[in-house]
N, C-alpha and C positions, 0 to 999 in steps of 0.2 A: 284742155282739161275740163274745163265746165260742160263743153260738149259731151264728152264722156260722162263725167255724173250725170248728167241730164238723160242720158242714156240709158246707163247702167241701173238708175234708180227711178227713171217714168216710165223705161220698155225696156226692163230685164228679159225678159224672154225672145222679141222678136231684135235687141241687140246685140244677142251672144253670136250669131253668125257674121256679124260685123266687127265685133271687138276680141278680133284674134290677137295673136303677136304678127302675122303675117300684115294684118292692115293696118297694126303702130305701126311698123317699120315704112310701110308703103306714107302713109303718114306726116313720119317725119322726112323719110325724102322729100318729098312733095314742100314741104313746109321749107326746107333748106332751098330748096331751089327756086322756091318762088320770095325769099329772102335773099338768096344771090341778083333775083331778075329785079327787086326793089332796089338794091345798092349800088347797080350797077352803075347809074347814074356821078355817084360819089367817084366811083372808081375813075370812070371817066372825064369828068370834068372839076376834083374837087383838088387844090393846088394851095403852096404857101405863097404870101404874100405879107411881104413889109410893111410893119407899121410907122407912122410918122416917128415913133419914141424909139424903133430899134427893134424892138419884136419882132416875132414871126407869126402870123393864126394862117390855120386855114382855113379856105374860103373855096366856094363854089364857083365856077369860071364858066358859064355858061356860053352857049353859043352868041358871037356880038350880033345877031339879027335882031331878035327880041331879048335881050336880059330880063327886065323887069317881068315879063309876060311869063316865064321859065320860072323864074323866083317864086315867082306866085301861086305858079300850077306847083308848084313842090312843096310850100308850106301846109299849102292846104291836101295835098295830097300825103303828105307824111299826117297829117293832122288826121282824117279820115279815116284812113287805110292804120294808123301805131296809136288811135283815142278812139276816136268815136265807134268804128268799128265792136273795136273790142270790148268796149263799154256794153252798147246794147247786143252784146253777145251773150255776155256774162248776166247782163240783165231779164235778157229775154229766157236764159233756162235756167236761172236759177226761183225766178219768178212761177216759174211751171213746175219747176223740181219742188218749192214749199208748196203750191197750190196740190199737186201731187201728194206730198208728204199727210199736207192736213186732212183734204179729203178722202184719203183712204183710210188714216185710224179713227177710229172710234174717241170721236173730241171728250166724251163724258166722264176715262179712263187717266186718272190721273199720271200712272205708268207711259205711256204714250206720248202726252205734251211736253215732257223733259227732255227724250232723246230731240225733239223736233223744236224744239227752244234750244237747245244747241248747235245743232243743224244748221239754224235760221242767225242767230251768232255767228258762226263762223263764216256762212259764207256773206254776212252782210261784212264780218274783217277783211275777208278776200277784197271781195270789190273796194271796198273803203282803202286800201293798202295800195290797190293799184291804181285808184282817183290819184291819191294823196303824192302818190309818188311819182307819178308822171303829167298833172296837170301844173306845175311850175314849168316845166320845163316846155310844153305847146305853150301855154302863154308867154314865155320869154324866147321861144320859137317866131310867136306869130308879131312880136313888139317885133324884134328882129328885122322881118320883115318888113313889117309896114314904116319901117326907118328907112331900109337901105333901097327900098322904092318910094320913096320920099311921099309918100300919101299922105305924111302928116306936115303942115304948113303952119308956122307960129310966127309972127312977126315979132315979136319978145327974145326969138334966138333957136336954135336946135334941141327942140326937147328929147332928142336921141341922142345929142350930149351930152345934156343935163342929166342923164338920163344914165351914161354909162358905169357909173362908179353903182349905184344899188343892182344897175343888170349884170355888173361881173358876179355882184354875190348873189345873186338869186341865182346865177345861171350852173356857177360852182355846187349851189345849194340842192336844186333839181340833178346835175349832175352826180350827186352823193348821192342823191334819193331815188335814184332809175339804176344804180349800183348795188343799193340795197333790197330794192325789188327782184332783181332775178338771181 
């Protein structure tokens, strides 16, 4: 969607042959399938398992050759590919789309600086809405991790423990909050 306004309001003209209904459709296929070829992995190796207390969670069951090595190409690959990615995406044209906006009206016209102070408002809530909503959840993604590959070493005790009763509610918390994003 940024991509598109970026589009439709930096090169209206030379992206009207591009932004048909034929090349959304093309689009969102594209889009779903390269979302089926990201999950596939979940499909494949992602299974329940008991907890000491009786519970059930699920949990990734990677291949037993390298576990840890698996675990880690996937946090940071979900981290990249579902945050970072999308961040400097969203950043990089709407960054162009106001530089666009300013430089083309006439800054001296008071008429002018309103709609584009709005503009600049909103899509600063866009971005801000989807920081806010999905950076609890990579950083209780990426603790996650760096627990169950034991990278963190305390002689005091398991700060991944210690650790569990604030990480279920942050993790429910970001949960809410990746719910209420889309």
């Amino acid at each position: 969607m940024s991509i598109d306004r970026y589009l439709a309001i930096v090169h209206p003209l030379s992206s009207i042959r591009y932004r048909t209904i034929k090349n959304a459709w093309v689009v969102c296929i594209l889009t779903w399938c390269v979302c089926i070829v990201i999950m596939t992995p979940y499909w494949m190796y992602a299974r329940t398992a008991s907890q000491r207390d009786g519970t059930a969670s699920c949990r990734m069951f990677w291949p037993h050759s390298n576990n840890l090595a698996y675990e880690w190409f996937w946090t940071n690959f979900q981290l990249i590919i579902g945050f970072v990615l999308p961040i400097l995406i969203m950043v990089f044209c709407y960054v162009y789309l106001l530089r666009h906006l300013i430089v083309e009206n006439v800054p001296s016209q008071d008429v002018t600086k309103r709609p584009i102070r709005k503009v600049t408002v909103m899509l600063f809530i866009v971005t801000m809405v989807f920081i806010t909503c999905w950076t609890p959840y990579h950083i209780m993604r990426y603790v996650f991790a760096v627990c169950s590959c034991n990278l963190i070493t305390n002689p005091l005790g398991n700060p991944c423990r210690d650790f569990l009763s604030p990480y279920h509610i942050i993790h429910m918390s970001s949960g809410l909050l990746k719910l209420g994003s889309s």
